[in-house]
C-alpha positions in Angstrom: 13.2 4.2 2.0 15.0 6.6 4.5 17.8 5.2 6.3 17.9 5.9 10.2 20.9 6.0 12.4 22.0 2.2 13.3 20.0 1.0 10.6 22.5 -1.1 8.0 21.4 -3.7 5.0 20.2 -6.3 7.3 17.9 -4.4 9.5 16.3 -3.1 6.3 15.8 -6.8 4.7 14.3 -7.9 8.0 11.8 -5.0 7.7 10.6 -6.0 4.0 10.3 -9.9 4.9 8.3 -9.0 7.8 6.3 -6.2 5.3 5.9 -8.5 2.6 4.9 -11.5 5.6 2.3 -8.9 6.7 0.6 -8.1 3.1 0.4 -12.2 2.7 -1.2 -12.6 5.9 -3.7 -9.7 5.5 -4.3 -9.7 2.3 -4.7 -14.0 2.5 -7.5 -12.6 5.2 -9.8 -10.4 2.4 -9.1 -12.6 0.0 -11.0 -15.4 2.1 -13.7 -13.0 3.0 -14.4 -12.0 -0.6 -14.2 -15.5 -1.3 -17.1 -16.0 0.9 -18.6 -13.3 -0.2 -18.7 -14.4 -3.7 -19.6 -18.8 -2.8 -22.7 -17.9 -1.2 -23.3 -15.7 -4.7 -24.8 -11.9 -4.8 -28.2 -12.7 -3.6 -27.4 -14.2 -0.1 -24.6 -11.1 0.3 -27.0 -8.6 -0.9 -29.5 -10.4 1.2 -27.3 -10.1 4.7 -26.4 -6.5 4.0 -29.8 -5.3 2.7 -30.7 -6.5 6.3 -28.1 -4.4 7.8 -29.1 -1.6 6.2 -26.6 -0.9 3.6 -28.0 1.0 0.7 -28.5 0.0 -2.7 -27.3 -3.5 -1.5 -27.2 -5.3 -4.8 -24.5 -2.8 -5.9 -22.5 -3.0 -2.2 -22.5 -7.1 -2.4 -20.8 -7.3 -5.5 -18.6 -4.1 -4.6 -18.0 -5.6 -1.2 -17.0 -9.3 -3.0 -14.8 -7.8 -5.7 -12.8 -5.3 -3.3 -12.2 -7.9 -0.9 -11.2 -10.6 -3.2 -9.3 -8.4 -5.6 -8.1 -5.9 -3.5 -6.5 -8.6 -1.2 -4.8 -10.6 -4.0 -3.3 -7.1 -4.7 -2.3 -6.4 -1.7 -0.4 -10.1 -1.3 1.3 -9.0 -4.5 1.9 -5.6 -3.6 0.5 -4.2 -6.7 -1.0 -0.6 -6.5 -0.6 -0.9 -2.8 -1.5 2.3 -2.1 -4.4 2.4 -3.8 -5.9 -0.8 -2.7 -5.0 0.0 0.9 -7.2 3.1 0.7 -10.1 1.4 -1.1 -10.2 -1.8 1.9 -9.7 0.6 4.6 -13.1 2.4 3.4 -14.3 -1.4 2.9 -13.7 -2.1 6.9 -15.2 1.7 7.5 -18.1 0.6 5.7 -18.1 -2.7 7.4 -17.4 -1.4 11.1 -20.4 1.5 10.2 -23.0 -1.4 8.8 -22.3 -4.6 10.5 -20.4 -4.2 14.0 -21.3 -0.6 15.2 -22.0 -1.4 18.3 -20.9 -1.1 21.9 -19.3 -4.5 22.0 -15.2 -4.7 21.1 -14.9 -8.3 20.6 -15.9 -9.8 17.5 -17.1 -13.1 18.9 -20.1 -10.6 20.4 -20.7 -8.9 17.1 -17.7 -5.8 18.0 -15.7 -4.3 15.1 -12.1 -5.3 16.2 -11.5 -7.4 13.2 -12.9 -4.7 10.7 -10.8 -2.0 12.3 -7.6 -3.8 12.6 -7.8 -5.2 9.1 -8.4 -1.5 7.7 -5.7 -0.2 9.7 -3.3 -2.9 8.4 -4.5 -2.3 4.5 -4.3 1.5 5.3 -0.8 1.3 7.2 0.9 -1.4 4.1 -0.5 0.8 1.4 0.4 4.1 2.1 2.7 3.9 4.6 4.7 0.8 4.0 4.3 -2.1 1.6 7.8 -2.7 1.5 10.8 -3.2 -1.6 9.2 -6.9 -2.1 6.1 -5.4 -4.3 5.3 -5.9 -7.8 5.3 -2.4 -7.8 9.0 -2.0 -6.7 9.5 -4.6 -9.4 7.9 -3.4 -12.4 9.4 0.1 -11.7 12.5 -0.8 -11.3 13.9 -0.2 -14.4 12.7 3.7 -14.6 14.3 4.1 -11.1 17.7 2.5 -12.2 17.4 5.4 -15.3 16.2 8.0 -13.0 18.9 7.3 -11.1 21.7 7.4 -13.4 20.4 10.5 -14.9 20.6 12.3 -11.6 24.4 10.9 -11.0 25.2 12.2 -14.5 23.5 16.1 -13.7 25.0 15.6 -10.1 28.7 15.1 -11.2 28.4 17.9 -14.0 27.4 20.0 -11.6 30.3 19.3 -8.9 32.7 19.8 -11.7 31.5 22.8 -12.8 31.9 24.3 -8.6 35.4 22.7 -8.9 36.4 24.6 -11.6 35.7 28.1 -11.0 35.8 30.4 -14.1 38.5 32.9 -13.3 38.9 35.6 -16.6 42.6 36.9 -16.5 43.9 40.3 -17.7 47.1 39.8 -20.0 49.2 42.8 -21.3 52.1 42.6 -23.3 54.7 44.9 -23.3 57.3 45.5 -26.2 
């Protein structure tokens, strides 16, 4: 995480609560649309978007159901966040494309503001940031730490080797 100037311990905490209070809240919202998705079972989903047009609909109601519900547990957890961020931010392309391309904004009129907004969220907390409260901050933590320390050990060699300059001096003896 880069640091800015002004920015000290606290600022950065508040910035990964309110990261990892975002991925709950977003993610919370796929994961009740998947949920849906899968209640009313494949055949009503493949049904609705086989209606919209959506090709090979059998295949997008279950792809639709399992990205959603999956991809938005994952993203709670922030586990491969940058790849599910990608793959629900094509979801809501998909979405916005099939099911709310039209002139309207509002989604109470059928508009694609909801779809947008949740696949600019999943696409902005993927890839740009999930936060240090991830699963994947936590499972990698223990390469980092050893990463790290290697890095400190090369670094300190190296600043000793600059600070002792190898000088070769030219002794004669005379008898």
């Amino acid at each position: 995480m880069s640091r800015r100037v002004g920015r000290n311990a606290y600022t950065g905490l508040f910035n990964d609560v309110v990261l990892l209070a975002a991925r709950v809240v977003v993610g919370g919202i796929f994961v009740a649309h998947g949920w849906q998705k899968y209640d009313q079972g494949f055949a009503g989903t493949e049904q609705f978007l086989g209606g919209l047009g959506v090709p090979e609909p059998a295949i997008a109601a279950q792809l639709a159901t399992y990205v959603e519900l999956v991809g938005g547990a994952l993203l709670m957890l922030g586990l491969f966040a940058p790849i599910v961020g990608v793959l629900l931010a094509g979801q809501m392309a998909g979405a916005v494309w099939y099911a709310h391309r039209t002139t309207e904004v509002f989604v109470d009129q059928g508009g694609w503001e909801l779809a947008a907004a949740l696949g600019a969220a999943a696409l902005v907390l993927g890839l740009v940031a999930p936060g240090r409260f991830t699963l994947d901050q936590l499972l990698t933590w223990p390469f980092k730490a050893r990463a790290a320390k290697r890095k400190a050990a090369k670094d300190e060699v190296a600043e000793t080797a600059e600070a002792e300059p190898y000088v070769e001096e030219k002794v004669t003896i005379k008898a």
